[in-house]
C-alpha positions as CSV (number, residue, x, y, z in Angstrom):
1,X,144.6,238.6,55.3
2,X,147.3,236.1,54.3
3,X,147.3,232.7,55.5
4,X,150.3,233.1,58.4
5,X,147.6,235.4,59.7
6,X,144.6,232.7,59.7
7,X,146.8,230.8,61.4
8,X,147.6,233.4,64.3
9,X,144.0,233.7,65.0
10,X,143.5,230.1,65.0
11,X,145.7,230.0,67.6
12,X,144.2,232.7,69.6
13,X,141.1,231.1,68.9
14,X,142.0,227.6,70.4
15,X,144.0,229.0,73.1
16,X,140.9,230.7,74.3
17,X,139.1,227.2,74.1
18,X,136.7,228.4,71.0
19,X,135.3,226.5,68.6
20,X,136.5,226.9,64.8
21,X,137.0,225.2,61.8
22,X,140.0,225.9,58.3
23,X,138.1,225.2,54.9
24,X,140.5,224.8,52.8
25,X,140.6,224.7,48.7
26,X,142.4,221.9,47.6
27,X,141.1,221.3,43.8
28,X,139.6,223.7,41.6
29,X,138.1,222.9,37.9
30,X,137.0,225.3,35.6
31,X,136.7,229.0,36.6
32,X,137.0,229.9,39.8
33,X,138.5,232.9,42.2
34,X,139.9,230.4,45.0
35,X,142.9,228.3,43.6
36,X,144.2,225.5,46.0
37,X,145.5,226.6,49.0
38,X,142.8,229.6,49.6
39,X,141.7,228.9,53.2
40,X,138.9,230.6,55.3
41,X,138.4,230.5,59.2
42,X,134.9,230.4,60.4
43,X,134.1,229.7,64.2
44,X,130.9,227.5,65.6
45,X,128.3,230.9,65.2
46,X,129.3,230.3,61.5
47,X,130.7,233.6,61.4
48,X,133.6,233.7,58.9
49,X,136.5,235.6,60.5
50,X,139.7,235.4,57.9
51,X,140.7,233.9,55.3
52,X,138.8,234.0,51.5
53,X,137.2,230.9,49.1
54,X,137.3,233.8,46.4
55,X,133.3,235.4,47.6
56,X,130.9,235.4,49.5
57,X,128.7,233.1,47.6
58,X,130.9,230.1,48.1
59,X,131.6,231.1,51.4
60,X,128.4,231.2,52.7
61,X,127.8,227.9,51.0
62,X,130.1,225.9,53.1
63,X,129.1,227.0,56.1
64,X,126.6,224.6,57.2
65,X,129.2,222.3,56.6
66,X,131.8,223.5,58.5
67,X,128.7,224.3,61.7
68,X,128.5,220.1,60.7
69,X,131.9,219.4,61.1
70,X,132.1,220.8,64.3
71,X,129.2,219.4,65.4
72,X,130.7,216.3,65.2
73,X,134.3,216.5,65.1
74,X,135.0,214.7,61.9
75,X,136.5,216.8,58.8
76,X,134.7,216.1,55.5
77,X,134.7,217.0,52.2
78,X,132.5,219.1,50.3
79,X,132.2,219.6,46.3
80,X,130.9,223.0,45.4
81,X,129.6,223.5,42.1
82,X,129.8,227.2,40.8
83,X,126.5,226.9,38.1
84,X,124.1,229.4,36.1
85,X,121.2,230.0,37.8
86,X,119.2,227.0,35.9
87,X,121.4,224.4,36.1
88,X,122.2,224.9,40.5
89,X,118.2,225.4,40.0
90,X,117.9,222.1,38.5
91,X,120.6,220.3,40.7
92,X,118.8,221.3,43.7
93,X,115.3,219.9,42.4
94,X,117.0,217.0,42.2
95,X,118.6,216.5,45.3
96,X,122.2,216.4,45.3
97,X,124.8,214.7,48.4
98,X,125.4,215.8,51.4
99,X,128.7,216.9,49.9
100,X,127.7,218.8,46.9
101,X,126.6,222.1,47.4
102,X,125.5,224.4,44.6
103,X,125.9,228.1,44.0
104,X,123.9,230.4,41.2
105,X,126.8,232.1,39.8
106,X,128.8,232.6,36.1
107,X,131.4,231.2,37.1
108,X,131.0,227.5,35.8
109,X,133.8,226.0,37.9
110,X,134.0,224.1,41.1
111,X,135.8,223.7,43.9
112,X,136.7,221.1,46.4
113,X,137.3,222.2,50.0
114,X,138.6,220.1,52.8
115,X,136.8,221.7,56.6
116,X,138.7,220.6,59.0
117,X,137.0,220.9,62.9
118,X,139.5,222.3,65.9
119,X,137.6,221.4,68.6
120,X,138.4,222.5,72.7
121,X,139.1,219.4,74.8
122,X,135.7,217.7,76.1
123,X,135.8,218.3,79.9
124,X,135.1,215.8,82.7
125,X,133.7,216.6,85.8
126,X,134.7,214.3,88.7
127,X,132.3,215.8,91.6
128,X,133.6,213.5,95.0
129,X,133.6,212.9,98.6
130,X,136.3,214.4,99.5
131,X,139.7,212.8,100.7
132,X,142.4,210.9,99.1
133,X,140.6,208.2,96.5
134,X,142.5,205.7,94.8
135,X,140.3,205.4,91.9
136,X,139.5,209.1,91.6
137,X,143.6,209.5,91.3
138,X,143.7,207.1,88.5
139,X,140.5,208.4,86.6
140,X,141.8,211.6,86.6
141,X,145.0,210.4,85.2
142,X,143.6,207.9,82.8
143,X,141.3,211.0,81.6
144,X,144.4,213.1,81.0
145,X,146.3,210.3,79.5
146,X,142.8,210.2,77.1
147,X,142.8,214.2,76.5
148,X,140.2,215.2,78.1
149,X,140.1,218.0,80.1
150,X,139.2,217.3,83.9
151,X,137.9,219.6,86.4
152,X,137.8,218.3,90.1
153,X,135.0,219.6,92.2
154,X,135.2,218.3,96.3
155,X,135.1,219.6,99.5
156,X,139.0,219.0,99.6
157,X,140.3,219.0,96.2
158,X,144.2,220.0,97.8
159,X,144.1,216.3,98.8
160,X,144.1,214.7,95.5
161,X,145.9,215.4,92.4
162,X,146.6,215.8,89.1
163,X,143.0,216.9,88.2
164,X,143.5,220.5,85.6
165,X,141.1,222.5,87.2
166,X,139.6,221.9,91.0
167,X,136.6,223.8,92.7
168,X,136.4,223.5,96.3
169,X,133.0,222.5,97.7
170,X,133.9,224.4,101.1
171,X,134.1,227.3,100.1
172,X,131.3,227.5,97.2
173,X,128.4,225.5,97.0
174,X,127.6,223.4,93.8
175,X,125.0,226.2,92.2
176,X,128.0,228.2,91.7
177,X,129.7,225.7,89.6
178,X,129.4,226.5,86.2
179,X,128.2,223.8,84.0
180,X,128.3,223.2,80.5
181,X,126.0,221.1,78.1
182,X,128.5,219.0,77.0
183,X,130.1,217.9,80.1
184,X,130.6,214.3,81.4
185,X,130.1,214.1,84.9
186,X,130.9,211.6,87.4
187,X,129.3,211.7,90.4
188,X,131.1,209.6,93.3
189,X,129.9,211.1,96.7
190,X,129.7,207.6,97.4
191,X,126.1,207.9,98.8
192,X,127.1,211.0,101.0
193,X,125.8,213.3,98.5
194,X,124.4,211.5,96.1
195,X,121.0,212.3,96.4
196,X,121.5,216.4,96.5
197,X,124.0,216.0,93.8
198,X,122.0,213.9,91.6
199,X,118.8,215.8,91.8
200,X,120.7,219.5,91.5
201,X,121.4,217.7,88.0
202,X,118.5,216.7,87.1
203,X,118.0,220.3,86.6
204,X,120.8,220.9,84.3
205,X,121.1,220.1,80.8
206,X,124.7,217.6,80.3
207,X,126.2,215.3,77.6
208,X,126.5,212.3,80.6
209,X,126.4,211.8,84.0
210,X,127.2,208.5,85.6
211,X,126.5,207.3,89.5
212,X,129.6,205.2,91.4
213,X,127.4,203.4,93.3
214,X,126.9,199.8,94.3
215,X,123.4,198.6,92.8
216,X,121.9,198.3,96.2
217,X,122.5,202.4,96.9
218,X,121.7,203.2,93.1
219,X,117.9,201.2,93.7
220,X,118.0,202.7,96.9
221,X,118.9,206.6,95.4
222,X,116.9,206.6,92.7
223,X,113.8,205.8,94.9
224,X,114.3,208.4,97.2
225,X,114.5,210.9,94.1
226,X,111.4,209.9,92.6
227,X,109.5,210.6,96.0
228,X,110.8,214.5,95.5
229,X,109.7,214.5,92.1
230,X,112.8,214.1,89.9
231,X,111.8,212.5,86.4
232,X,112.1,209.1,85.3
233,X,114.1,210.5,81.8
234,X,117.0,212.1,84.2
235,X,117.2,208.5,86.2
236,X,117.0,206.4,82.8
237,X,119.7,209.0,81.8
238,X,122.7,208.3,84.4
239,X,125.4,205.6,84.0
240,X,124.4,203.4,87.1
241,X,126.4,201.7,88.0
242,X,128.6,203.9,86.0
243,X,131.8,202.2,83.6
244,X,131.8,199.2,81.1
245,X,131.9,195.7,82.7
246,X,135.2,194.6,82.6
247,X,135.1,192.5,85.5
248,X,137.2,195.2,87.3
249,X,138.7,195.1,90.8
250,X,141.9,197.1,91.4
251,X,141.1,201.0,91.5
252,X,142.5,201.4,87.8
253,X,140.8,198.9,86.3
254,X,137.7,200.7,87.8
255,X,138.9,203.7,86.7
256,X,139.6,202.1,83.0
257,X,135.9,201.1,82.8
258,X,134.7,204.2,83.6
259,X,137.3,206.1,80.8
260,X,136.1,203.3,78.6
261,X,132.3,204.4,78.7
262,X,133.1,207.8,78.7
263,X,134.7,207.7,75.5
264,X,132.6,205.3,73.9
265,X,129.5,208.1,74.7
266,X,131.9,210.6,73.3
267,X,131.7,209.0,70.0
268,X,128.2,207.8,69.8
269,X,127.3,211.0,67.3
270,X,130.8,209.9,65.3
271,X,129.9,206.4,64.8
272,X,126.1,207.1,63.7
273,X,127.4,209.6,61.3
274,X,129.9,207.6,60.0
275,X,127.8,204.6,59.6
């Protein structure tokens, strides 16, 4: 497949919200198939789709690097090292980087090969009260403004907008709400639902969740939940009371504290990595 078609299936892929990263040659030393340019397309099962490094021993080399990459979201490097069977044998005893990667082959050149990560938007969920919400109306648009993706779920979602997706609480109960592992979820049932909500996630595996809640009802909540058994890890787990302190007062500054500490835990994994 040529590269214009790598690039129509990256397109299909990403449009479809998959996961997929482009390896892409862009040095080569010595004797080697690939030449600079040569791409490949794998997706987050690490199944290689288009695309060609020159093999399937280089290939399969990379990737747990580009599974890494999209992991975390960061593009990196890696330096693969096409060796006799001794010598990768010999670099491997040794330990090599996290961005070298050897491969028993006759070639004797190597390659360098930028991954690059195309990652979906990370999705929001604002569950709420119901009802027009001044500070729901400007997290949703301050969450936008951020890209993420935002999905509204409320017994009257037709009375606020802006939010990309909305799932209405009246006509389908929470357990049919599908979740994903990586969502951020906000919950601000401001104490009408807080304890069903709360404890219906206790049961589901997420990235965050964080409680709008004055610290009176979150001491309050969280005692009530422990009486029905839900775990101290969940409570330690949730944002309460949820956002950054910036001394906020005015519905978007509330709403800018909470963005704030969203994307801050969005790139907790980056920064350790990159530290």
């Amino acid at each position: 497949m040529t590269d214009i078609a790598i690039f129509k299936e990256a397109l299909e892929m990403a449009e479809s919200k998959k996961k997929f990263a482009i390896a892409t040659v862009i040095e080569a030393e010595g004797s080697t198939l690939a030449k600079p340019g040569f791409k490949l397309l794998i997706d987050d099962d690490g199944v290689v789709h288009s695309g060609s490094l020159g093999g399937g021993c280089p290939e399969s080399a990379i990737i747990p690097g580009a599974l890494d990459s999209m992991k975390t979201g960061l593009p990196r490097t890696l330096k693969v090292h096409l060796e006799n069977s001794e010598t990768a044998l010999q670099a491997m005893v040794k330990g090599s980087s996290d961005n070298e990667v050897y491969v028993e082959t006759f070639c004797g050149g190597s390659m360098t090969i930028f991954i690059e990560p195309f990652l979906p938007k990370r999705r929001v969920i604002v569950i709420s009260q119901g009802g027009r919400d001044s500070v729901e109306e400007s997290l949703i648009e301050l969450l936008k403004w951020a890209d993420f993706h935002t999905v509204l779920v409320s017994p009257s979602p037709d009375m606020s907008k802006g939010a990309e997706e909305v799932f209405n609480l009246m006509e389908h109960g929470i357990g049919e709400f599908i979740f994903d592992p990586m969502d951020f979820i906000v919950v601000m049932t401001k104490g009408n639902k807080d304890l069903e909500i709360l404890e219906f996630l206790s049961k589901k595996e997420r990235r965050y969740v964080g409680l709008m809640a004055s610290r009176k009802r979150i001491a309050h909540d969280f005692e009530e939940l422990r009486k029905i058994g839900v775990s101290e890890e969940f409570l330690s787990s949730v944002h309460a009371p949820i956002g950054i302190d910036i001394s906020a007062i005015t519905p978007k500054e509330i709403a800018l504290s909470i963005v704030s500490e969203i994307v801050k835990e969005s790139r907790e994994e980056t920064k350790t990595i990159q530290v």
